[in-house]
mmCIF file as gemmi writes it, N, C-alpha and C atoms, coordinates in Angstrom:
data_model
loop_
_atom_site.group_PDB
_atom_site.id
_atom_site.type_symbol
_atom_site.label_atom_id
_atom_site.label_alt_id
_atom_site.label_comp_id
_atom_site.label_asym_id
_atom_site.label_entity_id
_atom_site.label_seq_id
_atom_site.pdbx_PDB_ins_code
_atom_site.Cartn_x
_atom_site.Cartn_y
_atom_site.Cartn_z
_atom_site.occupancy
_atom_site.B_iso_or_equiv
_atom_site.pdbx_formal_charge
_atom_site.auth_seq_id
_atom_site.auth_asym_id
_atom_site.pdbx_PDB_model_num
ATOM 1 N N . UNK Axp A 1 ? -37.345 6.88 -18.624 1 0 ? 1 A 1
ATOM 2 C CA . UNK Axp A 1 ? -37.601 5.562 -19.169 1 0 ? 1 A 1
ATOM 3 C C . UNK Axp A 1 ? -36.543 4.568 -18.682 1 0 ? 1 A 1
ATOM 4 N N . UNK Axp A 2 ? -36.826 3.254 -18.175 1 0 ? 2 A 1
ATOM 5 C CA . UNK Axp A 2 ? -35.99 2.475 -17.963 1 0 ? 2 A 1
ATOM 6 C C . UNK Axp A 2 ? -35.328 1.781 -18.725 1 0 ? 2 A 1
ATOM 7 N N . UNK Axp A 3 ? -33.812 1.501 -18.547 1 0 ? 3 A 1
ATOM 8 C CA . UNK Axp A 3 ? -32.837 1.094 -19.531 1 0 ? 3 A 1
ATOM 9 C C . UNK Axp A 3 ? -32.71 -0.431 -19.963 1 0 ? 3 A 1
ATOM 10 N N . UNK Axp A 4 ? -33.545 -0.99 -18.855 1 0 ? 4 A 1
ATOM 11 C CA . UNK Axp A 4 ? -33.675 -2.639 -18.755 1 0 ? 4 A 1
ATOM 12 C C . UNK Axp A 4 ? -34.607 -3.241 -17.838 1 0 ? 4 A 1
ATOM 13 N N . UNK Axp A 5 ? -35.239 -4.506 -18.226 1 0 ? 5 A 1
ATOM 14 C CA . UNK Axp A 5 ? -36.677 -4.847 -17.744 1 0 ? 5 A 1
ATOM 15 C C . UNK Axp A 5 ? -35.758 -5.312 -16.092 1 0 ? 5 A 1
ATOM 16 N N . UNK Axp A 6 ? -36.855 -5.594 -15.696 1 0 ? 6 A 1
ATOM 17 C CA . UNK Axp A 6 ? -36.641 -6.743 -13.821 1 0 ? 6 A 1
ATOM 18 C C . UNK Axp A 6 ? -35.836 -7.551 -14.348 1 0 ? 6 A 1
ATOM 19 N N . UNK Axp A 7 ? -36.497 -8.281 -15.125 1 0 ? 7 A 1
ATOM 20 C CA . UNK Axp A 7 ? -36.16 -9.589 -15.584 1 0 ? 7 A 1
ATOM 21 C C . UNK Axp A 7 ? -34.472 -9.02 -15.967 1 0 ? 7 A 1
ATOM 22 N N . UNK Axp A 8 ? -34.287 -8.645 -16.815 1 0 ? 8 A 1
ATOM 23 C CA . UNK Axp A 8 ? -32.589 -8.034 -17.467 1 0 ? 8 A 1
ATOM 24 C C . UNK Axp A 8 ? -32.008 -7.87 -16.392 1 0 ? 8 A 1
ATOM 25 N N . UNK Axp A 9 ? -32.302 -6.824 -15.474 1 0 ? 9 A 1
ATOM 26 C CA . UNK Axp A 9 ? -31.434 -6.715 -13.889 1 0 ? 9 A 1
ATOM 27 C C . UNK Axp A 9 ? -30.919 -8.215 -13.499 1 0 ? 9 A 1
ATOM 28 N N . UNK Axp A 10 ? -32.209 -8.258 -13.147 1 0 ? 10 A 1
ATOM 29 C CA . UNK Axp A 10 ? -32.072 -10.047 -12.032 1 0 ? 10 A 1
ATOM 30 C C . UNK Axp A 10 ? -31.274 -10.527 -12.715 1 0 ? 10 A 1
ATOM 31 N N . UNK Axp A 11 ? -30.755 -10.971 -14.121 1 0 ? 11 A 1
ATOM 32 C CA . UNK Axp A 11 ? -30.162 -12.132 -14.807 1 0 ? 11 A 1
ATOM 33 C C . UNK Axp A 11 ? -28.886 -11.198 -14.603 1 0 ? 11 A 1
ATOM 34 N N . UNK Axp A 12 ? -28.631 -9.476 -15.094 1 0 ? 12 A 1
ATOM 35 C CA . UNK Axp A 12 ? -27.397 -9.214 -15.042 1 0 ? 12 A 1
ATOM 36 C C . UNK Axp A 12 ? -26.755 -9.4 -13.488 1 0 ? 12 A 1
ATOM 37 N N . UNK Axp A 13 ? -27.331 -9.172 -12.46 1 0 ? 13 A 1
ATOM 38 C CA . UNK Axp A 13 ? -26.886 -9.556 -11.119 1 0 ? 13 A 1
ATOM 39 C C . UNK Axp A 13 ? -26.137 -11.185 -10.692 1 0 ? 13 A 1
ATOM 40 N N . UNK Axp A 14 ? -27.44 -11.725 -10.933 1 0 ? 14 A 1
ATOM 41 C CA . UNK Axp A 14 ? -27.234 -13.085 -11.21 1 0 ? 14 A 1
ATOM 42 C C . UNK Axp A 14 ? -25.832 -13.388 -11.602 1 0 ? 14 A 1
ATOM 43 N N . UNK Axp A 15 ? -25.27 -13.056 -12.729 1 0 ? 15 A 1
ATOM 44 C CA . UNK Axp A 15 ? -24.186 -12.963 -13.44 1 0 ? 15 A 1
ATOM 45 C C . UNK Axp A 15 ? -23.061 -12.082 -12.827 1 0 ? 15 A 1
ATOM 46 N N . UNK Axp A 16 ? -23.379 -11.031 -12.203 1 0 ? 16 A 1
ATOM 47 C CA . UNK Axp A 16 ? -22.154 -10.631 -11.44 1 0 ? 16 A 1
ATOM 48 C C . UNK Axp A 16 ? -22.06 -11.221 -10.13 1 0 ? 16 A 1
ATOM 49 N N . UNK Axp A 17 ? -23.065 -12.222 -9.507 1 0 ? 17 A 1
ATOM 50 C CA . UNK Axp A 17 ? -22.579 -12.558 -8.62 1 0 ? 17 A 1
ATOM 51 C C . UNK Axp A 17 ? -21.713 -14.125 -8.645 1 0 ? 17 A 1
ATOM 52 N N . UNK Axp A 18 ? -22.291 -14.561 -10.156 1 0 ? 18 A 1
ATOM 53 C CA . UNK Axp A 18 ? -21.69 -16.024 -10.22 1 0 ? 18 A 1
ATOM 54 C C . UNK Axp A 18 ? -19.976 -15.656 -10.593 1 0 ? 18 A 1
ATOM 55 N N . UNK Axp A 19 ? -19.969 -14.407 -10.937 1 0 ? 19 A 1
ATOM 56 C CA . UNK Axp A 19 ? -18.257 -13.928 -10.924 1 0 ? 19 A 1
ATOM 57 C C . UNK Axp A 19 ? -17.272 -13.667 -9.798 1 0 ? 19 A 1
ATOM 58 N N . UNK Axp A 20 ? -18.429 -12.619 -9.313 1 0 ? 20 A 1
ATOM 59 C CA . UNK Axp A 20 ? -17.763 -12.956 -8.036 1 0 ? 20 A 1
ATOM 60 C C . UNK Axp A 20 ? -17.741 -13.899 -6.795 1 0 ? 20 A 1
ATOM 61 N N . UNK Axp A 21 ? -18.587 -15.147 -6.45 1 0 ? 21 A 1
ATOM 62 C CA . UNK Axp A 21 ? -18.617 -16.225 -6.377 1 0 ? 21 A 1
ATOM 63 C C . UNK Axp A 21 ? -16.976 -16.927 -6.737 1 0 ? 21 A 1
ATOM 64 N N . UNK Axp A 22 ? -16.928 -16.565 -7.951 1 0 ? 22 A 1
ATOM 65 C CA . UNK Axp A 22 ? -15.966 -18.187 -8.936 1 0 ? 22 A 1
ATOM 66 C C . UNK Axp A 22 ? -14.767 -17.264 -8.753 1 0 ? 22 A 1
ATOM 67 N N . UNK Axp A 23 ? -14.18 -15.859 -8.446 1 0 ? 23 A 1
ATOM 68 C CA . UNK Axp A 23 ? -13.23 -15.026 -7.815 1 0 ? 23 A 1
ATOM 69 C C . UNK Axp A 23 ? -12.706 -15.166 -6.542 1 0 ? 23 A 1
ATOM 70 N N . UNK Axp A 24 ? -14.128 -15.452 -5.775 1 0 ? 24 A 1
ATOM 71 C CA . UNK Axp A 24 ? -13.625 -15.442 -4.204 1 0 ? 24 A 1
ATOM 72 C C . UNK Axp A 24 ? -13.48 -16.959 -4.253 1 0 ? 24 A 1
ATOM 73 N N . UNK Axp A 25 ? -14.043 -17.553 -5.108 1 0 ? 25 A 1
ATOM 74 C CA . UNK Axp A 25 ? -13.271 -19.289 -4.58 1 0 ? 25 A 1
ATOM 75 C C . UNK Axp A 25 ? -12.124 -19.392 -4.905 1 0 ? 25 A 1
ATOM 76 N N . UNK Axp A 26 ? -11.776 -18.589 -5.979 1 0 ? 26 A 1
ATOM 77 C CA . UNK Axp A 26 ? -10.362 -19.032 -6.776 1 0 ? 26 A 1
ATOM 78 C C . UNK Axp A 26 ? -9.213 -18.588 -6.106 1 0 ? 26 A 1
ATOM 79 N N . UNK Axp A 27 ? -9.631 -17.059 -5.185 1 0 ? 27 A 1
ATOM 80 C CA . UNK Axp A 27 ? -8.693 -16.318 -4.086 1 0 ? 27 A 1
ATOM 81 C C . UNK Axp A 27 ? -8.722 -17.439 -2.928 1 0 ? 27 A 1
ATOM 82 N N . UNK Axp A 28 ? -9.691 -18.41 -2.454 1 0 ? 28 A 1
ATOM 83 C CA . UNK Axp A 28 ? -9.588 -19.084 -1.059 1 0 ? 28 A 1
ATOM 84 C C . UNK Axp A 28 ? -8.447 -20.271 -1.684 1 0 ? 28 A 1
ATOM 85 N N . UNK Axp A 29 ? -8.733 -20.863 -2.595 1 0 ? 29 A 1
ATOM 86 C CA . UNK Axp A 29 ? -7.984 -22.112 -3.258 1 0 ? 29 A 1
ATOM 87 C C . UNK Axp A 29 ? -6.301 -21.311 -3.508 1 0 ? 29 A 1
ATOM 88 N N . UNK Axp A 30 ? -6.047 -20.357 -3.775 1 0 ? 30 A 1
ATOM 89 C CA . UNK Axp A 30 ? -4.672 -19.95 -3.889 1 0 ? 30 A 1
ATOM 90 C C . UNK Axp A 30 ? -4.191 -19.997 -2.389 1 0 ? 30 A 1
ATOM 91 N N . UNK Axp A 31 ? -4.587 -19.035 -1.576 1 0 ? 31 A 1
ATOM 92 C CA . UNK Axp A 31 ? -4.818 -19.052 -0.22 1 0 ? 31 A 1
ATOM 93 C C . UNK Axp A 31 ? -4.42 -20.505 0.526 1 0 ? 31 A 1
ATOM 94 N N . UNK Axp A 32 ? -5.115 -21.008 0.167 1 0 ? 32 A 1
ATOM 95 C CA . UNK Axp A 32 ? -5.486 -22.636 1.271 1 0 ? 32 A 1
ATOM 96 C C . UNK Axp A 32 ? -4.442 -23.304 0.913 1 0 ? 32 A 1
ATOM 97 N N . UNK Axp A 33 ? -3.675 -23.029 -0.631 1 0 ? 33 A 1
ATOM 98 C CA . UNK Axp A 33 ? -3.052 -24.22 -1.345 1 0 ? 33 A 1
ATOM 99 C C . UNK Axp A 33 ? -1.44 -23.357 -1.099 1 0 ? 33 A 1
ATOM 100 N N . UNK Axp A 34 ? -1.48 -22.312 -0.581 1 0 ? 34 A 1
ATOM 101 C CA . UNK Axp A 34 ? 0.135 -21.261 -0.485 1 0 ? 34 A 1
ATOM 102 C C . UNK Axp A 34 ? 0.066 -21.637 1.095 1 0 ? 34 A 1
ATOM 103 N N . UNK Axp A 35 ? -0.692 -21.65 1.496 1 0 ? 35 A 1
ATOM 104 C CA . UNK Axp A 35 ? -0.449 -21.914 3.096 1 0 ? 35 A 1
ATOM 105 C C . UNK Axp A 35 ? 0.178 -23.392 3.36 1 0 ? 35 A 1
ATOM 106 N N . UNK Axp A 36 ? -0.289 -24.247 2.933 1 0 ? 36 A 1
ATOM 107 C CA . UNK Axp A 36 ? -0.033 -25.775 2.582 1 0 ? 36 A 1
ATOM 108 C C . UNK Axp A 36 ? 1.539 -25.592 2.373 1 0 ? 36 A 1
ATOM 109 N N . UNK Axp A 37 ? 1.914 -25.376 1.145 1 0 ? 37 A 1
ATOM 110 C CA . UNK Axp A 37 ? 3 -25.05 0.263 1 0 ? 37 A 1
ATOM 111 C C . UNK Axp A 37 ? 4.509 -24.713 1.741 1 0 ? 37 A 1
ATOM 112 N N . UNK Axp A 38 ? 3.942 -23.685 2.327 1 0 ? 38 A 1
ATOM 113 C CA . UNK Axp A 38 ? 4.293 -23.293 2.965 1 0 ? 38 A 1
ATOM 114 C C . UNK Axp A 38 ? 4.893 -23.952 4.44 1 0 ? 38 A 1
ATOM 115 N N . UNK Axp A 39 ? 6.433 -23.967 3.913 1 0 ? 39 A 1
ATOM 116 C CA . UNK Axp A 39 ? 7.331 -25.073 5.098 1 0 ? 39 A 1
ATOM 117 C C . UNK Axp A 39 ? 7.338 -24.316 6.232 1 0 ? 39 A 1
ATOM 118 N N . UNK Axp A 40 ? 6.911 -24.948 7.284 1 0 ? 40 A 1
ATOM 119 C CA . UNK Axp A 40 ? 6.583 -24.723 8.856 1 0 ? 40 A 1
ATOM 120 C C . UNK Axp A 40 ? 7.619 -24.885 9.612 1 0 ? 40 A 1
ATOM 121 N N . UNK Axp A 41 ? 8.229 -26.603 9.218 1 0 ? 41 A 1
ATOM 122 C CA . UNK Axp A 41 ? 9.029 -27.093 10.044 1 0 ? 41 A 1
ATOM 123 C C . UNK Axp A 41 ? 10.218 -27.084 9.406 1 0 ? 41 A 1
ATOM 124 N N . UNK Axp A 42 ? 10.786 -25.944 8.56 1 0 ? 42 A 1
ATOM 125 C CA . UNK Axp A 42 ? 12.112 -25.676 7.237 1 0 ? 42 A 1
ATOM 126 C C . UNK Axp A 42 ? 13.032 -25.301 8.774 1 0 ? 42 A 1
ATOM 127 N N . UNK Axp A 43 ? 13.879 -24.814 8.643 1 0 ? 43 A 1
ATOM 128 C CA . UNK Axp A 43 ? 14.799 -24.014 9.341 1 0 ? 43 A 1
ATOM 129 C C . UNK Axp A 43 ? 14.86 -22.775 10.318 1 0 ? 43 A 1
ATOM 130 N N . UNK Axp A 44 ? 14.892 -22.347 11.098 1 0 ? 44 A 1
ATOM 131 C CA . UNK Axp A 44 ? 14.41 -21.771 11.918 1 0 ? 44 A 1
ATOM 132 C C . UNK Axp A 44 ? 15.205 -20.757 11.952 1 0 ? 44 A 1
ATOM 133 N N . UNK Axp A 45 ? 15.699 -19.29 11.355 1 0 ? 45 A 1
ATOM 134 C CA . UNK Axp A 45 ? 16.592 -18.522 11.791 1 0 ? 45 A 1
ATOM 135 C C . UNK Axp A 45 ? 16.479 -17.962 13.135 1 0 ? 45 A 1
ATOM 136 N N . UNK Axp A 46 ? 17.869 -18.525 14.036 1 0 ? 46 A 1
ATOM 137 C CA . UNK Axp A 46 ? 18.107 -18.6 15.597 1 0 ? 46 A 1
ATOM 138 C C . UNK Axp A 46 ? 17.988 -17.104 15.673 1 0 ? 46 A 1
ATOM 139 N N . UNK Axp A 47 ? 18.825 -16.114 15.403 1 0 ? 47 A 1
ATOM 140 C CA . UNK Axp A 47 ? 18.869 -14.762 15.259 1 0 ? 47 A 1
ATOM 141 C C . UNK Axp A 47 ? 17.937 -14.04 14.904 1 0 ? 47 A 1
ATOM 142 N N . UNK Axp A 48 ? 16.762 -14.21 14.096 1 0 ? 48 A 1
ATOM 143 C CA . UNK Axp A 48 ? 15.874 -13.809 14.495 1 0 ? 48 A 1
ATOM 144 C C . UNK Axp A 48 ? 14.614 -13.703 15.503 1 0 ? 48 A 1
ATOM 145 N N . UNK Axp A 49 ? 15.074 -15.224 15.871 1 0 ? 49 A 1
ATOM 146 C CA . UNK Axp A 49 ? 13.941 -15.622 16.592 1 0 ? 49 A 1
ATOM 147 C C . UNK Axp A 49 ? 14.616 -15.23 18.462 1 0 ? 49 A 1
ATOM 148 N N . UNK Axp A 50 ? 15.942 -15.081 18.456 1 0 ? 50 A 1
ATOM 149 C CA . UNK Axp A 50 ? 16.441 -14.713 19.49 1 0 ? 50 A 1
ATOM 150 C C . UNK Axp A 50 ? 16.588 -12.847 19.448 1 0 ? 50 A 1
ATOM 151 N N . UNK Axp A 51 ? 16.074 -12.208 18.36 1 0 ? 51 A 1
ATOM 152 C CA . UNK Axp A 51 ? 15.669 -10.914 18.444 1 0 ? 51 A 1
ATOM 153 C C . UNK Axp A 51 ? 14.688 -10.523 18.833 1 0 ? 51 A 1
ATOM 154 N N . UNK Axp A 52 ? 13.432 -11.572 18.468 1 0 ? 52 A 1
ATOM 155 C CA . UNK Axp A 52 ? 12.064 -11.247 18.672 1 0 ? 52 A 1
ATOM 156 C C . UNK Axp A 52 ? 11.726 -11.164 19.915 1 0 ? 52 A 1
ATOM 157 N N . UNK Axp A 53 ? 12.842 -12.247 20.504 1 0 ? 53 A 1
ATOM 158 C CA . UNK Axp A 53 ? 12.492 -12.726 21.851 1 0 ? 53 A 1
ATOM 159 C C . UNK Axp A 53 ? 13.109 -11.455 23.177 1 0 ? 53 A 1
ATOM 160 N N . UNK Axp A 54 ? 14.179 -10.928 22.644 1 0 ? 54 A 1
ATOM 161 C CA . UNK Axp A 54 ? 14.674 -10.174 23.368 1 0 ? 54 A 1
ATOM 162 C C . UNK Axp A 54 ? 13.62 -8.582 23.486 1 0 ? 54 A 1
ATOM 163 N N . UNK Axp A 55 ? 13.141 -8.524 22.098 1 0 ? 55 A 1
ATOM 164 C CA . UNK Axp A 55 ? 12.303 -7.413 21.989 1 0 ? 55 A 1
ATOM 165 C C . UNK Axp A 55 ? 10.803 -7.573 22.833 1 0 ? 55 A 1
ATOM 166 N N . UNK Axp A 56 ? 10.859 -8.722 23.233 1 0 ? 56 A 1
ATOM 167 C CA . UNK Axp A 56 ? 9.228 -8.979 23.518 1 0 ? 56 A 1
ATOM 168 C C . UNK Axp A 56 ? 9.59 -8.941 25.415 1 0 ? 56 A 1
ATOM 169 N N . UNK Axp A 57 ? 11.113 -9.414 25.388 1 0 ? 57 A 1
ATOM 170 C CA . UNK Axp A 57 ? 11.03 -9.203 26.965 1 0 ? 57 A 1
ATOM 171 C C . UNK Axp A 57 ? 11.314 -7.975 26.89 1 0 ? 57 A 1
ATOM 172 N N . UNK Axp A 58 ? 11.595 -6.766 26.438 1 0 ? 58 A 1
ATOM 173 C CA . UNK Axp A 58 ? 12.156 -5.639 26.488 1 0 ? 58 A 1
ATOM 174 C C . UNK Axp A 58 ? 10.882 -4.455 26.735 1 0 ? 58 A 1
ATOM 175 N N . UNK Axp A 59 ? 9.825 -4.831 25.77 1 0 ? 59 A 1
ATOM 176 C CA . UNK Axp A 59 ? 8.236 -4.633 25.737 1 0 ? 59 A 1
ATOM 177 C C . UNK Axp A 59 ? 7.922 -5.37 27.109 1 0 ? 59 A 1
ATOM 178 N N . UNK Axp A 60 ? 7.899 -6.222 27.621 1 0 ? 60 A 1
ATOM 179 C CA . UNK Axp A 60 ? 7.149 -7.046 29.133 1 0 ? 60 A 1
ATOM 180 C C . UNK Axp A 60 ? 7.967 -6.165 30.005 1 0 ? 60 A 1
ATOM 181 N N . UNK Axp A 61 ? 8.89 -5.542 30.056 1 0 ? 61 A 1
ATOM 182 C CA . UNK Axp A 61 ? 9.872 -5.04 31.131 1 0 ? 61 A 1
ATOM 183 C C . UNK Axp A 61 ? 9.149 -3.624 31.406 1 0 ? 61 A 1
ATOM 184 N N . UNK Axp A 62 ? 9.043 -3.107 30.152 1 0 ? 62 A 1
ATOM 185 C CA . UNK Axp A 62 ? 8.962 -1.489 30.11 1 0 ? 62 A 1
ATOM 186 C C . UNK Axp A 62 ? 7.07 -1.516 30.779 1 0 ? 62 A 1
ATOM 187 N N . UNK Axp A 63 ? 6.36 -2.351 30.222 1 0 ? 63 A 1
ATOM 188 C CA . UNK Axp A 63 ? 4.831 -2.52 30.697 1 0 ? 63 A 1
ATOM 189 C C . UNK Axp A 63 ? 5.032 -2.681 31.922 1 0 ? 63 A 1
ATOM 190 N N . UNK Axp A 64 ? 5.855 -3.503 32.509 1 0 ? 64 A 1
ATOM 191 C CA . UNK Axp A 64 ? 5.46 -3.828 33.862 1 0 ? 64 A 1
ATOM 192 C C . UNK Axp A 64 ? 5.872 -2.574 34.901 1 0 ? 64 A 1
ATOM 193 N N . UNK Axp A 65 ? 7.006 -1.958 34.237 1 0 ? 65 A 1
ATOM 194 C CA . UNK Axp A 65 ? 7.528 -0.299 34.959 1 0 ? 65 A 1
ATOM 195 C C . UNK Axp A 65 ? 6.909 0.468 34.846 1 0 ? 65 A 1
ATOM 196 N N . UNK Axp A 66 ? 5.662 0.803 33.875 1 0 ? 66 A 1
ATOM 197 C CA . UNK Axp A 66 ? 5.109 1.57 33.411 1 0 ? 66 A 1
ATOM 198 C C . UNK Axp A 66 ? 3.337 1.025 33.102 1 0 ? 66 A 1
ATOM 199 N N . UNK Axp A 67 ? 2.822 0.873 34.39 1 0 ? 67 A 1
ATOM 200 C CA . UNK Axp A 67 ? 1.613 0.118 34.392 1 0 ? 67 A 1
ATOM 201 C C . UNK Axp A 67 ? 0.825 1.57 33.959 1 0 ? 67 A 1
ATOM 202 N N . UNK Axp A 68 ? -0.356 0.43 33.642 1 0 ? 68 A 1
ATOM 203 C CA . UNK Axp A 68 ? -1.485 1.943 32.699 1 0 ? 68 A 1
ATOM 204 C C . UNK Axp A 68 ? -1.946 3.03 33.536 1 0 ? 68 A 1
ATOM 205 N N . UNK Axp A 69 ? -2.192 3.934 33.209 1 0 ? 69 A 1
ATOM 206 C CA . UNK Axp A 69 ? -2.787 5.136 34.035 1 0 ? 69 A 1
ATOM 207 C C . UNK Axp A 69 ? -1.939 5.693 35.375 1 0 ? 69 A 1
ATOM 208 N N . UNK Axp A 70 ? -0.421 5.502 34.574 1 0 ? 70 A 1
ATOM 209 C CA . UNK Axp A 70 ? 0.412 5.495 36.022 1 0 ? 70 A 1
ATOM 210 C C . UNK Axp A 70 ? 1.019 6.855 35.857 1 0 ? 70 A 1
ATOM 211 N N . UNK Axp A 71 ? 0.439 7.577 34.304 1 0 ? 71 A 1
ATOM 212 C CA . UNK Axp A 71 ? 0.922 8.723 34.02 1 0 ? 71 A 1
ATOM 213 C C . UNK Axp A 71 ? 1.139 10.261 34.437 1 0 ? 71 A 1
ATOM 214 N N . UNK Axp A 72 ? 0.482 11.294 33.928 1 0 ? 72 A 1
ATOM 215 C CA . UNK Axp A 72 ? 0.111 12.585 34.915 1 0 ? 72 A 1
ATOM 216 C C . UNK Axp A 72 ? -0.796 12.544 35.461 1 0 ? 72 A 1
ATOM 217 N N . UNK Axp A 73 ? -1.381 12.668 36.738 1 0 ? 73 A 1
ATOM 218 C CA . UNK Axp A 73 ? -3.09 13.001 37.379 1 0 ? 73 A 1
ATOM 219 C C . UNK Axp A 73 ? -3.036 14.242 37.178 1 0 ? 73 A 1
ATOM 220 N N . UNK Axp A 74 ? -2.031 14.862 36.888 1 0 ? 74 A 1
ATOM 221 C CA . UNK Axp A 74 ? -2.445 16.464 36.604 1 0 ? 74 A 1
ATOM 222 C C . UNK Axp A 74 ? -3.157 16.969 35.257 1 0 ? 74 A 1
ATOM 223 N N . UNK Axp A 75 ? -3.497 16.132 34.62 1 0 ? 75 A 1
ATOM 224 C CA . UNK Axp A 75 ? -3.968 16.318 33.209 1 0 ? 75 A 1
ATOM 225 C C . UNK Axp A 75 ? -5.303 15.559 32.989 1 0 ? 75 A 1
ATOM 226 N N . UNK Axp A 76 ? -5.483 15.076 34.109 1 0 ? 76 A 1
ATOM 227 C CA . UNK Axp A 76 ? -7.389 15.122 34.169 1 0 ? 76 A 1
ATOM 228 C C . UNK Axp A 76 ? -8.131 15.438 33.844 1 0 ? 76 A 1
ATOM 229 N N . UNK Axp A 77 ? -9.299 15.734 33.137 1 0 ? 77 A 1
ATOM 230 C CA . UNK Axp A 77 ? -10.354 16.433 33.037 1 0 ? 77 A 1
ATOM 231 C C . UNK Axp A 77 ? -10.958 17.308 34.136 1 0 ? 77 A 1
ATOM 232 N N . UNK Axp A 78 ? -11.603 18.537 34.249 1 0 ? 78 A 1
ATOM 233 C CA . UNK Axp A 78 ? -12.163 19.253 35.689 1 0 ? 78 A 1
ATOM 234 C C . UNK Axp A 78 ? -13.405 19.119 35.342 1 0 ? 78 A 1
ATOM 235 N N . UNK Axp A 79 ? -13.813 18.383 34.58 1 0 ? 79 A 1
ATOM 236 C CA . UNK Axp A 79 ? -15.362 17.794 34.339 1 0 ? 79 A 1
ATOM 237 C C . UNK Axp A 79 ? -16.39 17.808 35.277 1 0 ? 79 A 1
């Protein structure tokens, strides 16, 4: 026997979706309004940003010594 008509579903759906609806707006509006909030042009820590930088040429160095598929050919497939 069923626990609730069409009609009861549809309206309880209805209702969980106007929740989650008025949830996911309320998550975009925190979102949109913390990003805003959020100083861009504040202070810049030099030391980190002169770490990142050293790490990223350090990563470009090792890629360029170590181009792809430059590894074993002995470990091929005999497919």
């Amino acid at each position: 026997l069923p626990t609730m008509s069409i009609e009861e579903a549809g309206l309880w759906e209805m209702d969980m979706m106007k929740k989650w609806q008025e949830r996911n707006a309320k998550m975009v509006e925190e979102a949109t309004s913390s990003w805003h909030k959020d100083n861009r042009n504040g202070p810049i820590d030099e030391e980190d940003d002169d770490a990142a930088q050293e790490k990223a040429r350090a990563w470009d160095d090792w890629k360029d010594d170590n181009p792809r598929g430059a590894g074993n050919k002995k470990l091929t497939p005999c497919g």
